[in-house]
MARMI-137458 format. One record per residue (C-alpha): residue in three letters; y negated, z, x negated. Coordinates in steps of 0.05 Angstrom, whole numbers, padded with zeros to 5 digits, always signed. Example, Ala and Ser with C-alpha at 12.3 -4.5 7.8 and 13.67 -1.06 7.14 Angstrom:
REM MARMI-137458
ALA+00090+00156-00246SER+00021+00143-00273
END
This chain:
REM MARMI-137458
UNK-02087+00786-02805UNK-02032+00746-02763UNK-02031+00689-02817UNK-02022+00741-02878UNK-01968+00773-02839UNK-01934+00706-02818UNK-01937+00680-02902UNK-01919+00751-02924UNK-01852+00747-02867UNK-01836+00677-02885UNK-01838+00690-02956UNK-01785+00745-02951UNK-01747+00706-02905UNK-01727+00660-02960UNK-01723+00715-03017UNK-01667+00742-02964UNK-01632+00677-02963UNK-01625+00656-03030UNK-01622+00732-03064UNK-01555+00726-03040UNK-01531+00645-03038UNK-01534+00629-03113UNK-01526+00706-03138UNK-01458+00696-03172UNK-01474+00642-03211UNK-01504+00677-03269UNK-01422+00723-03276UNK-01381+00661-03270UNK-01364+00668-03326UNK-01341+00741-03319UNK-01307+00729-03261UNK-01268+00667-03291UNK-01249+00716-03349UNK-01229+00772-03302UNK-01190+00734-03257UNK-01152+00689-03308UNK-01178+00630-03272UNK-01206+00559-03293UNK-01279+00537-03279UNK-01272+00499-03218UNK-01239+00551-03186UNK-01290+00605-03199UNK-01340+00560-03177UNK-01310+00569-03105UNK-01351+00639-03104UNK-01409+00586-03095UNK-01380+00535-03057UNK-01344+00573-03000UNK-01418+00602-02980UNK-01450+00528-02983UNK-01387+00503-02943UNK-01398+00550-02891UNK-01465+00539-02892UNK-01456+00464-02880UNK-01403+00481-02822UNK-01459+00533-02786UNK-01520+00495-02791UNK-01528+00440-02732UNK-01495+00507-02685UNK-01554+00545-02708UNK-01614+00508-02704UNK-01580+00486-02634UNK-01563+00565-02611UNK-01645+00577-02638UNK-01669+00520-02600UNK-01639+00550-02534UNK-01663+00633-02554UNK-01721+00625-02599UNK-01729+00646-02676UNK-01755+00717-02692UNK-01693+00745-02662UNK-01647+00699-02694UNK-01676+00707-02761UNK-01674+00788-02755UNK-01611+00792-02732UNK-01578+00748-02781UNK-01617+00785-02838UNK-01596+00853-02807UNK-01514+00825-02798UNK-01514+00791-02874UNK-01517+00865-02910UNK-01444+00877-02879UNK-01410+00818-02915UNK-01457+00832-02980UNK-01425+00903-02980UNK-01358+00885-02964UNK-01356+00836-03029UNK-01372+00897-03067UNK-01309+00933-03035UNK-01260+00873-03052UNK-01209+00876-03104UNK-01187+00809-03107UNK-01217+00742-03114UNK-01189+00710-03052UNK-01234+00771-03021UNK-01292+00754-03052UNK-01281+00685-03035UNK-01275+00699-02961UNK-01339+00750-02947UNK-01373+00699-02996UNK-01354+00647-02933UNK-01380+00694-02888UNK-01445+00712-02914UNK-01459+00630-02916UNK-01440+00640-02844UNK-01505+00683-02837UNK-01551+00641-02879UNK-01563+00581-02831UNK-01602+00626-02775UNK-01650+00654-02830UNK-01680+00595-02870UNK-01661+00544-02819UNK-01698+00579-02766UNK-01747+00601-02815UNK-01767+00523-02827UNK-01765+00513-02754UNK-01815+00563-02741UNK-01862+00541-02791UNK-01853+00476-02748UNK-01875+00509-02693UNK-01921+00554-02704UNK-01970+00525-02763UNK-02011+00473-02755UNK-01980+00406-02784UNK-02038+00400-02840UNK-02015+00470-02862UNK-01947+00453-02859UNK-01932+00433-02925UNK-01964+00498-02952UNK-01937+00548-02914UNK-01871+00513-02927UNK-01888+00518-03005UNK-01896+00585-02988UNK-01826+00598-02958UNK-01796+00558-03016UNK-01832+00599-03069UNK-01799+00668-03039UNK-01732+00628-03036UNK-01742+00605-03105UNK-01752+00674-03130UNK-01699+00702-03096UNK-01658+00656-03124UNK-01684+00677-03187UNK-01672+00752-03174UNK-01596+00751-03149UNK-01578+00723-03202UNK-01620+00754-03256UNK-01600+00817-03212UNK-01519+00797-03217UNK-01531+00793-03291UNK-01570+00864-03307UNK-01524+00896-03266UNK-01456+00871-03270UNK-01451+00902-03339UNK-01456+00978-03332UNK-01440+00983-03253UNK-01395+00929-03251UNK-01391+00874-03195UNK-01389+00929-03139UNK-01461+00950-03171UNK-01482+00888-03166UNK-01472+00870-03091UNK-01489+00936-03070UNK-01557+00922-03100UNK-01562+00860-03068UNK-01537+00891-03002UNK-01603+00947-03009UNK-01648+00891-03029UNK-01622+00850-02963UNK-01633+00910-02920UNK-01698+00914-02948UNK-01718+00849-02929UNK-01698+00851-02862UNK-01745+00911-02850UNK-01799+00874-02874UNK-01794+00807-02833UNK-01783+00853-02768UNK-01841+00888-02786UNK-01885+00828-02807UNK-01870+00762-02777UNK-01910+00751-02706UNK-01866+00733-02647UNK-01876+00650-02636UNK-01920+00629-02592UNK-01916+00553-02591UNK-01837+00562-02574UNK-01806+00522-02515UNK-01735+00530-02506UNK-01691+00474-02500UNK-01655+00450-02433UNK-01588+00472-02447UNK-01533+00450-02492UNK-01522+00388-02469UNK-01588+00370-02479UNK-01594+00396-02545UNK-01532+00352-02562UNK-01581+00291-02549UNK-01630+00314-02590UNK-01579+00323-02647UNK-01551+00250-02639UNK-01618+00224-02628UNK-01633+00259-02695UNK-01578+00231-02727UNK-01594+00152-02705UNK-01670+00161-02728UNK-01667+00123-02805UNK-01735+00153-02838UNK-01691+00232-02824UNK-01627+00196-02855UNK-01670+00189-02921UNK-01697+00261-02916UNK-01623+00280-02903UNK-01596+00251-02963UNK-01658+00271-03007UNK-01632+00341-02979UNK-01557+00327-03007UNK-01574+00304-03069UNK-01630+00352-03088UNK-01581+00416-03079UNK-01523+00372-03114UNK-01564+00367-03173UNK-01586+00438-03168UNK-01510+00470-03164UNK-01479+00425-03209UNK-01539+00448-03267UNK-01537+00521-03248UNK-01461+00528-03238UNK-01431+00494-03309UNK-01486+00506-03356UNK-01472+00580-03348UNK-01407+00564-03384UNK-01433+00516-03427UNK-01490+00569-03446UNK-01424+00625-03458UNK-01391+00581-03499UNK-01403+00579-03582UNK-01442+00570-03611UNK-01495+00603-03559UNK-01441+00664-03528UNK-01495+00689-03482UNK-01464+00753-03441UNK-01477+00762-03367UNK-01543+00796-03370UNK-01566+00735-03419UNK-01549+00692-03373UNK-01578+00720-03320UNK-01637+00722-03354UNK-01643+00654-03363UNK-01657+00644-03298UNK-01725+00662-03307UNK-01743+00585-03299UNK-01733+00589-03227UNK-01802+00633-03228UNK-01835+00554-03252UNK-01819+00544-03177UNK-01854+00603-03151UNK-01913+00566-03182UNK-01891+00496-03173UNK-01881+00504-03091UNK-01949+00526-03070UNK-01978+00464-03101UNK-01942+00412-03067UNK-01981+00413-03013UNK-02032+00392-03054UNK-02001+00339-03091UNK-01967+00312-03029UNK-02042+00306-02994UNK-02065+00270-03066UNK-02004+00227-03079UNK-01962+00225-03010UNK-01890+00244-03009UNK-01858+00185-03032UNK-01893+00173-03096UNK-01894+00247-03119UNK-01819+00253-03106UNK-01805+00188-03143UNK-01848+00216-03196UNK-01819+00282-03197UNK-01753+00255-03200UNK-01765+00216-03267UNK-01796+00273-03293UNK-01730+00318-03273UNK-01679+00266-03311UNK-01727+00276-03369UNK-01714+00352-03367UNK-01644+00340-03361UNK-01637+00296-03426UNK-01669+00362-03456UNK-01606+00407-03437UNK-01570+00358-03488UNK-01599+00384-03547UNK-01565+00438-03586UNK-01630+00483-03593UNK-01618+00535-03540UNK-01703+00537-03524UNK-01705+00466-03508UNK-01637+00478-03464UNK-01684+00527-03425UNK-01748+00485-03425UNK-01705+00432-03395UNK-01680+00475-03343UNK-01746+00498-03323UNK-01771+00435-03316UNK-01708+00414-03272UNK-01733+00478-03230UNK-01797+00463-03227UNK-01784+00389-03201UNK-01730+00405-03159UNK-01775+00455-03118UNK-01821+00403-03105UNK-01772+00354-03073UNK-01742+00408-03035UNK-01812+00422-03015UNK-01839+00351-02991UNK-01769+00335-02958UNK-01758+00404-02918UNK-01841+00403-02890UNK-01814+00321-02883UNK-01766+00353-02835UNK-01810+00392-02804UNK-01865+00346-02782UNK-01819+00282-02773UNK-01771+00302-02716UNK-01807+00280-02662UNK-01771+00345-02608UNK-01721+00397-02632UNK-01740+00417-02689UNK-01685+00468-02710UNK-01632+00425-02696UNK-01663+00371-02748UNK-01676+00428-02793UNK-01597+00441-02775UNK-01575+00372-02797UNK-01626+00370-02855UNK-01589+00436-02872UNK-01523+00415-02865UNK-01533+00350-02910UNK-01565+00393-02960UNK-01503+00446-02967UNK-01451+00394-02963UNK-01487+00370-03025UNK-01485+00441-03053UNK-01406+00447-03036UNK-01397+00372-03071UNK-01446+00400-03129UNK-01397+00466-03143UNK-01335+00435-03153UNK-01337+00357-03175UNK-01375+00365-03235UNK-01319+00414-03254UNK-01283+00355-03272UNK-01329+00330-03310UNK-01334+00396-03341UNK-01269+00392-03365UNK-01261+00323-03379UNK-01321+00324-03429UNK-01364+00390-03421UNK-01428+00390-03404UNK-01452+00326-03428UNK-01413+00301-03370UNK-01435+00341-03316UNK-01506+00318-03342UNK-01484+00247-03338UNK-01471+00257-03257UNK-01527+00297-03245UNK-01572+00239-03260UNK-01530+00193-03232UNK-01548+00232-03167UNK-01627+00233-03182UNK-01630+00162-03190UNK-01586+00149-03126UNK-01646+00190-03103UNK-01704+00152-03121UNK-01672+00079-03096UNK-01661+00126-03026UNK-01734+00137-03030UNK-01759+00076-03049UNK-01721+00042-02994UNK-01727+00081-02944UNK-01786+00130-02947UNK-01838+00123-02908UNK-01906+00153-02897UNK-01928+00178-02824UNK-01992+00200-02801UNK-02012+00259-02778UNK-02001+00268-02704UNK-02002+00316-02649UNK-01954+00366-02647UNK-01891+00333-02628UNK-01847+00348-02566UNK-01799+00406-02583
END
């Protein structure tokens, strides 16, 4: 029953985390309206929590390298329903802004130990899966704070809404105390000065680099679609309201069945050529976001889910199984490349957004993926499977 318990606990894990990173997204909008702001700067509501993401994670995976991962991960889940609920309290948008900071704060010792203990504690052939796994509960919750923002925000208001995402949180946290097994293959580190090696040693080794950058670019192109075309999709002639919107993001279920076959197609294919496949096929379901039939818009952004799960999935189980000793803290750096990327993601394409709409924010976006795929195809390498590596 251990391995049931251990999915089921991981799985929540990341429905925890990313109930509450993206939620906003889907009453940008709203808030822009409400606030008498312009797009970019309602997008901070996103990008202070990836910032502070990006700040916390190398600390964290550093800090669970020294005390080990169950606690961290409870404790963080149990501390992130304070800031959730003091969003809900806030009367201004500066306010917002700053628990929204906070909360990313809190993120980096769930899913970055999370990925670290999958690391540890499952065998590297089930690696990939279990990560799929842990990416197909953050996918959904990614799905459901926003759809969740969306439903509510309308007859409760934005207080409704974060209160519901605080319960949901608290929820959560219940369950991965309840479910996920204490480690067992956990060695602490030496201290922090040793730990520091580790991190620069991390940071000098070129096949993480790649995975590094994959990271950046694969949560650029995910904020930058999932931020603007909320506005572009509440604009004539499509006017969607809040709870439409919301709804759209449906398509990030196409990950919750996307994920838990990458493991599969990485074993058939190997990593490199099924992300450089992938990422044609997500530029294809970009072009599709061009059209003006608001069905093909959404087919285009489900396929865009769908392939961006994947990548996420092959270059986070990359992380896992290619650092050759402290794992956390190259889940930290893989963590902290990936939310600088979100942060970058947020606001630049604003720009483009209001230099020339969506089309332009489009026009970056695959500017990114195809940065990606020369990345990869320079620099991606296949290793073999190999004893568990030093932690």
């Amino acid at each position: 029953m251990k391995a049931p318990a251990r999915a089921a606990a991981v799985w929540l894990a990341g429905f925890c985390s990313f109930l509450d990173l993206y939620a906003p997204q889907s009453i940008l909008p709203m808030i822009r309206d409400l606030y008498g702001v312009d797009a970019v700067v309602a997008s901070h509501m996103i990008s202070s929590t990836t910032v502070a993401v990006a700040i916390i994670a190398p600390f964290t995976g550093a800090g669970a390298d020294l005390i080990g991962r169950k606690r961290v991960i409870v404790t963080a889940m149990v501390a992130l329903i304070v800031p959730t609920v003091m969003i809900a309290l806030s009367t201004t948008l500066p306010a917002m802004v700053f628990w929204r900071f906070v909360q990313g704060l809190l993120l980096p010792p769930i899913f970055v130990v999370t990925v670290a203990y999958i690391g540890d504690e499952v065998p590297i052939a089930e690696a990939t899966g279990v990560a799929g796994i842990y990416l197909s509960g953050s996918c959904f919750g990614g799905f459901f704070g926003r759809f969740l923002c969306g439903i509510l925000v309308e007859p409760y208001g934005i207080r409704g809404a974060f209160l519901g995402l605080a319960a949901l949180t608290a929820v959560a946290a219940v369950g991965v105390m309840a479910l996920m097994p204490r480690e067992r293959q956990f060695v602490p580190s030496a201290g922090p000065a040793h730990a520091l090696r580790h991190i620069l040693a991390h940071v000098f080794d070129p096949q993480l680099d790649a995975i590094f950058a994959v990271g950046f670019g694969v949560l650029f192109s995910f904020v930058a679609t999932f931020t603007y075309v909320n506005f572009h999709l509440a604009a004539p002639p499509f006017d969607l309201s809040a709870a439409a919107l919301g709804t759209i993001f449906l398509v990030y279920l196409v990950g919750v069945t996307t994920t838990p076959l990458a493991g599969r197609l990485v074993r058939r294919f190997g990593r490199r050529r099924l992300v450089l496949g992938v990422l044609g096929i997500w530029i294809c379901g970009l072009l599709l976001t061009l059209t003006g039939s608001l069905w093909v818009i959404v087919a285009g952004l489900a396929v865009g889910a769908g392939c961006g799960f994947i990548v996420q999935t092959a270059a986070t189980a990359s992380v896992a199984v290619s650092a050759q000793r402290a794992r956390s803290s190259a889940v930290g750096l893989y963590v902290t490349c990936y939310y600088v990327g979100g942060s970058i993601g947020a606001v630049l394409p604003g720009y483009a957004w209001n230099r020339a709409g969506w089309p332009g924010c489009v026009a970056i976006v695959i500017a990114m993926l195809v940065l990606l795929a020369a990345i990869v195809l320079r620099f991606w390498r296949e290793r073999p499977a190999q004893a568990r590596p030093e932690r």
